[in-house]
N, C-alpha and C positions, 0 to 999 in steps of 0.2 A: 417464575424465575427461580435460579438454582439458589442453595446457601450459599454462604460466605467460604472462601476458601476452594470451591469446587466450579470447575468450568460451565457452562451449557451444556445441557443433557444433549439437543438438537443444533448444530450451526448449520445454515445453509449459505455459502458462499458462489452469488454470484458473479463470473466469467474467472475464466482457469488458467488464464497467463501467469507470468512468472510471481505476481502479488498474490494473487487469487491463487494462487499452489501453495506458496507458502503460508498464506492463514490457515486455509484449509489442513497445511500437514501440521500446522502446531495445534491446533483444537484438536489434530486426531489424536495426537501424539498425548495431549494432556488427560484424553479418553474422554472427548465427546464424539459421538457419531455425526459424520458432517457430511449435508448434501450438495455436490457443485452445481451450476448452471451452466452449460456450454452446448448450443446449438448446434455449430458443426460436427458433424462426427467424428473427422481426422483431429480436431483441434481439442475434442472429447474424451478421444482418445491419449493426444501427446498431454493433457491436461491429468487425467491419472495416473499415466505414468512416471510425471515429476512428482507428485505428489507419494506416491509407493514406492519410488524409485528414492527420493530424499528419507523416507521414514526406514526405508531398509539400510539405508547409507547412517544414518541415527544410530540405530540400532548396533548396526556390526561395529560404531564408534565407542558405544559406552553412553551418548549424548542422548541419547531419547527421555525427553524432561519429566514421562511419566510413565503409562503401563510399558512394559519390555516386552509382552507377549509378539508371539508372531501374527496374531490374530487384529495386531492395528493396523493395517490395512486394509480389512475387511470392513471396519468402520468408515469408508470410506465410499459415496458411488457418487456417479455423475447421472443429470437427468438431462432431460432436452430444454425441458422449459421452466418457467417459473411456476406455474402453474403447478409442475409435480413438484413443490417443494412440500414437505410434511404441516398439518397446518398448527404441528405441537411445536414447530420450530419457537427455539429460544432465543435465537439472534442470528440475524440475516446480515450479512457484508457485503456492500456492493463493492467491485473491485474491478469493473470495468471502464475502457478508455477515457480519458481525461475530457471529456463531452456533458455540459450541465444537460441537453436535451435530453442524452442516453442516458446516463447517470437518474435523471429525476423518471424515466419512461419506465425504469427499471426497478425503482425504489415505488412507485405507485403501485405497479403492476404484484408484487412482495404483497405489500400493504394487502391489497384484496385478498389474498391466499390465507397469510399466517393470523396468527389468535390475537386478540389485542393488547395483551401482555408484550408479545414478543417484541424486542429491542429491534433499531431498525438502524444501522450505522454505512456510514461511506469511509472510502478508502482515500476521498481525494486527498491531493497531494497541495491545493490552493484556490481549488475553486469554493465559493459561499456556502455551507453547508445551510446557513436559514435561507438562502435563494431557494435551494432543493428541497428543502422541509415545506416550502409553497406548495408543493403539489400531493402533501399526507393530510388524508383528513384527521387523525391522531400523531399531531408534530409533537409533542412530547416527547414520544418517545422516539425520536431520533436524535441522534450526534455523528460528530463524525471521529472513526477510529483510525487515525492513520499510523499505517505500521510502516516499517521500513526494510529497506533490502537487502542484505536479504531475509526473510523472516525469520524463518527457524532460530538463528543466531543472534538477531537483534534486541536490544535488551530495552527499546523504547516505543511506548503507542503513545501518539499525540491524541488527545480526548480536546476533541473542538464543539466548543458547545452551541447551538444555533441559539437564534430568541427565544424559542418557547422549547429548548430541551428540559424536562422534567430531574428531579432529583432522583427517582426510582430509577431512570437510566443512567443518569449519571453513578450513581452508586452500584449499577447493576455493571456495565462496563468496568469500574474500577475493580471490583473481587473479578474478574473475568479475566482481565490485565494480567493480575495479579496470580489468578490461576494458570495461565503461560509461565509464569517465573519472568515475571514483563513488569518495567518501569512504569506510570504513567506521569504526563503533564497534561497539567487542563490550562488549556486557553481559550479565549474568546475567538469567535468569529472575527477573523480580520484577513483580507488579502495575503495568500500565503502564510497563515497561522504563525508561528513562532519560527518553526524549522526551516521549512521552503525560503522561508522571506531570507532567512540568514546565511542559508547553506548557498542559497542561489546568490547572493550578493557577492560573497567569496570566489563562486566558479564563475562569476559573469569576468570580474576584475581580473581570475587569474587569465583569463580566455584573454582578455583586453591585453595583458601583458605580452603572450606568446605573440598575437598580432603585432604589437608595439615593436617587438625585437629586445624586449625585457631580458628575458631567458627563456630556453627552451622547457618544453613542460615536465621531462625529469626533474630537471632543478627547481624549478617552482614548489613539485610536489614535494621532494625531498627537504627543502624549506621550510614546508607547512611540518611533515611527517616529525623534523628532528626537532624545528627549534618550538614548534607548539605541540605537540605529542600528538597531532590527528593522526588516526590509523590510517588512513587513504589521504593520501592529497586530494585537492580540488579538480585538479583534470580527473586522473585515474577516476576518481569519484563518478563524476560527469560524464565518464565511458562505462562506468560502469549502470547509472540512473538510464542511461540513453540521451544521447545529442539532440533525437529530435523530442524526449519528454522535454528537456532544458527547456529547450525552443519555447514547447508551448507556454509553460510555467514562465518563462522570460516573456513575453509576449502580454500573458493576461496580468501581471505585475507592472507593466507599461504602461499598460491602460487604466490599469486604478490605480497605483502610487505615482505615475510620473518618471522621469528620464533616468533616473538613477536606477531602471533598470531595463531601460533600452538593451537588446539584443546585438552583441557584438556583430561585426561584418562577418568575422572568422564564423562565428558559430551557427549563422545563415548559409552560409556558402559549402561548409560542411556536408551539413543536413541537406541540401541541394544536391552533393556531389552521392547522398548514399551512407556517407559516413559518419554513419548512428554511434559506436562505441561497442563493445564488446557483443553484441546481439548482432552485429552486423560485420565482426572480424577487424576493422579500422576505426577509427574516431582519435583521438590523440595519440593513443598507441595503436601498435598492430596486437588481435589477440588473435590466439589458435583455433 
């Protein structure tokens, strides 16, 4: 593991969606060399491109959090499998769909490759991070790292600790955090951690309201925005996380806390009709 103060020599982040680009471009960015995972080649491909494409967008802003060279992209490739991940890697991020099967198939599968040192963290957004530590034959060294969206810009990683996460990870994700120019909080494993459980309580109610005929979701947002200083209201938000992430996250919160966070009609019907949020052009507003 690296010292204090300095990132991961090796990240490998697997799957390359819109999560998984953004860890990926802030480890580059802080000047660890970072290998992605992504199996399809087209998806391989739009997967390095948000990532080179956000670090050059950095860059010509001023905001690049560490090296400025032109040469930070080049710290950057994509492989096909897990398999080619380096096996000096220093911390592995899984950042793949909200699926415990996939999530733990793909945290095992790491496991066999990299060195036994290496940190082994998930990106979930509410699923059991010690459910998933069931299938490491070294759970110590896993937790889970969840960032937020968008990454580069966001200044918070939730540090979720499983049963058996070790202190050496834990300490070892916090300088890591911390080497991003990144917040942490540590909380226990619990259904939706801290954030999800809270942030989703908010968009479930404000959903519940537009259905009601409360007010329309401008005003709702603009509500939240001026009289509590959130930067995003609760819908925008919600178009902005995806309608049908909500869904799921509203869903497995159903099932293990009970009704108070039953899934609105409105936000089923939605997600039926197509209408994800900003990835899909409509969800509470229309985007471009």
């Amino acid at each position: 593991m690296t010292s204090a103060s300095t990132p991961p020599s090796v990240v490998g982040v697997i799957g390359g969606g819109r999560m998984g680009a953004g860890v990926a471009q802030s480890f580059a960015a802080a000047g660890s060399r970072v290998v992605v995972v992504e199996r399809d080649g087209a998806a391989a491909a739009a997967a390095l491109e948000r990532i080179t494409g956000g670090l050059r967008q950095a860059a010509e802003r001023g905001t690049l959090g560490g090296p400025s060279d032109l040469d930070v992209p080049d710290r950057v490739c994509v492989v096909p499998s897990i398999a080619a991940l380096p096996h000096d890697t220093d911390l592995v991020v899984e950042a793949v769909p909200e699926n415990a099967a996939l999530k733990a198939e793909v945290l095992a599968a790491a496991e066999r490759v990299v060195h036994d040192d290496c940190v082994l963290a998930s990106n979930t957004s509410s699923l059991s991070v010690t459910g998933l530590s069931a299938v490491l034959e070294r759970p110590g060294r896993f937790l889970g790292m969840h960032f937020f969206n968008p990454v580069p810009v966001s200044d918070l990683v939730e540090l979720v600790l499983a049963r058996d996460t070790g202190a050496a990870a834990l300490g070892a994700a916090i300088r890591w955090t911390h080497a991003l120019g990144k917040q942490e909080v540590v909380v226990q494993d619990s259904p939706g951690f801290a954030s999800s459980r809270l942030g989703l309580a908010l968009g479930l109610e404000a959903i519940r309201m537009v259905e009601e005929g409360v007010a329309d979701p401008e005003a709702i947002d603009t509500a939240m925005r001026l009289g509590y200083r959130h930067p995003m209201g609760p819908l925008r938000l919600t178009d902005v996380v995806g309608l049908d992430v909500r869904l799921a996250i509203a869903e497995h919160l159903h099932a293990t806390l009970g009704e108070r966070f039953a899934p609105p009609r409105l936000l089923r019907e939605k997600v039926a009709r197509g209408e994800l949020g900003r990835k899909s052009g409509q969800g509470f507003y229309r985007w471009p």
